[in-house]
N, C-alpha and C positions, 0 to 999 in steps of 0.2 A: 356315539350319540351326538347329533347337532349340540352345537354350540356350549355343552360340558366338558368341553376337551378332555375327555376322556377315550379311552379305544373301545369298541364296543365286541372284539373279535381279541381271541385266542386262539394264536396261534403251537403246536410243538412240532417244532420240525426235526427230523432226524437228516444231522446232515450228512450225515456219511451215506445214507438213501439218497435225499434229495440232490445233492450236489455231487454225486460219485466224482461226474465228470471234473470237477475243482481239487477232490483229495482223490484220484486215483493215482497210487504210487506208479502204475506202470507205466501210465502217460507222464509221468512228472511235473503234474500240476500241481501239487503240492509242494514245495522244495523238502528236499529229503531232508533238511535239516528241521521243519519245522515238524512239530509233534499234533497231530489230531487235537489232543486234549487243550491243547492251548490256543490253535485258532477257535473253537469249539467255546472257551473262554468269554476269548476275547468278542466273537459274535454274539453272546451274550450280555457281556459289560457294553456292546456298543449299542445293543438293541435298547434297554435299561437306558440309557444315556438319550436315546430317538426318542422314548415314551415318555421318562420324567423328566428330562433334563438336568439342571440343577436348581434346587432353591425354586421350583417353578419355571424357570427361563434357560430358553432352548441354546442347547450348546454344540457345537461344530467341532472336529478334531477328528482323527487321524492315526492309526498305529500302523508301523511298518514291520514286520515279524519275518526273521532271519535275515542270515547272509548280513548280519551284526557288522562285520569289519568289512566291507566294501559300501554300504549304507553308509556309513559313517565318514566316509571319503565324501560322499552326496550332500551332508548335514551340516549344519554350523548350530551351534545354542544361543536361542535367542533371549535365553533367562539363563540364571545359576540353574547346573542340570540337580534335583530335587534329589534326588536315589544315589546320586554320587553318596561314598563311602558307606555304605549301606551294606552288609554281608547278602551275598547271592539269596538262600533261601528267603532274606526277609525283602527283597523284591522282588519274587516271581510271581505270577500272575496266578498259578495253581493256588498259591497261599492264598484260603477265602478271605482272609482278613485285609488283603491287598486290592478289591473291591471298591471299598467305599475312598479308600484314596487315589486309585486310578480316576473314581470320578468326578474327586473333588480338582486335582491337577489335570484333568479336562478342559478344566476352563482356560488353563495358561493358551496363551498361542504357542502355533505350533503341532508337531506329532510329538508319539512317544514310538521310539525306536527299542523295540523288544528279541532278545534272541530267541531261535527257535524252541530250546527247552523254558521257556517261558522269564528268565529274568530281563527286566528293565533297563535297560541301558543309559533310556535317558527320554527325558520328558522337555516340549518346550523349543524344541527341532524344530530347524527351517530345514527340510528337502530341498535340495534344490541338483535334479538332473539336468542334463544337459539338453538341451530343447533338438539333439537329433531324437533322441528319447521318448518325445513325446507324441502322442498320436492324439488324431481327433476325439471331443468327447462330444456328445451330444449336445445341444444347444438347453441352456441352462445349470452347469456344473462349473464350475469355479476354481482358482488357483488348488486349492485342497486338494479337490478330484483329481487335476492334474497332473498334479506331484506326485498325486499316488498311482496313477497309472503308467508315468515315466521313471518313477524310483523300480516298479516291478519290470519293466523291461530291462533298466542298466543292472537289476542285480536279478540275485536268486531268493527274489522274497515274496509275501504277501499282504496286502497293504487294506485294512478296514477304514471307510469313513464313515462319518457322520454328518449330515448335511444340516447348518444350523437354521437355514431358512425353511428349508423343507422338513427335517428329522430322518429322510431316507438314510438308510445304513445299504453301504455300497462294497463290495468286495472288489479286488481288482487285482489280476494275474496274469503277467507277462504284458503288461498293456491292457487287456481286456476288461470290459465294464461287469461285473455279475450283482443288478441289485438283489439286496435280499430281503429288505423292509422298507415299503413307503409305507409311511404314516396318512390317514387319510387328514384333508385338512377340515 
């Protein structure tokens, strides 16, 4: 609805329909290590995140999911990492209760770099691949998108953003752009 910034469309997508092409095991666009359930998640916390932001005010960020230990070659912490010392299940992203603190540590700069059965690795991450890595992204997309389309080429993972200027929730696998939410402005 103009100027209520509110969405006036509902969307439910099933992704394992709409996007075969992105989780079909056969093709290996999914990395075998990552779980349906948890990018399925995390597409969800990221959409949540495009719509309400936080606190009112629109928030930008980034999760990288699998392929943990060679990501992590990629990363450096640009904050004290938050989930450090933390037991596995009480940082996995299946726990609904891990929700509302994924969104509130959103706001830090930075990704959160998640394994494929869904625990946290670490919140707050600078990506940073190696610029043979990276490919062109369309004009208008930013260091974030970047990252996250050079971190899925150097490893075997998949990488959600959130655009804080726009709210588009963006997927990206093996380099490639797949948006899945633009928000109308």
């Amino acid at each position: 609805l103009p100027d209520s910034n509110q969405l006036d469309t509902l969307m439910v997508v099933d992704i394992e329909r709409e996007f075969q092409s992105v989780i079909d095991r056969e093709n290996d666009l999914l990395p075998p290590s990552v779980k349906t359930e948890v990018l399925e998640r995390m597409i969800a916390i990221a959409t949540d995140l495009s719509v309400e932001g936080r606190e009112g005010k629109p928030v930008g960020t980034m999760f990288v999911i699998g392929d943990t230990d060679r990501v992590n070659g990629f990363s450096k912490p640009l904050v004290l990492n938050p989930f450090f010392g933390y037991r596995k299940e009480d940082r996995n992203v299946l726990n609904p209760f891990m929700d509302l603190t994924i969104k509130e540590y959103s706001v830090i700069d930075g990704g959160f770099v998640i394994r494929g059965d869904g625990v946290i690795e670490a919140a707050g991450s600078m990506i940073h691949a190696p610029a043979e890595f990276f490919s062109g992204l369309p004009s208008g997309y930013g260091t974030r998108h970047a990252a996250a389309a050079a971190i899925t080429r150097a490893t075997d993972s998949i990488s959600i953003c959130v655009s804080s200027s726009t709210g588009q929730v963006s997927l990206f696998r093996k380099g490639v752009l797949f948006p899945l939410l633009e928000k109308p402005i």
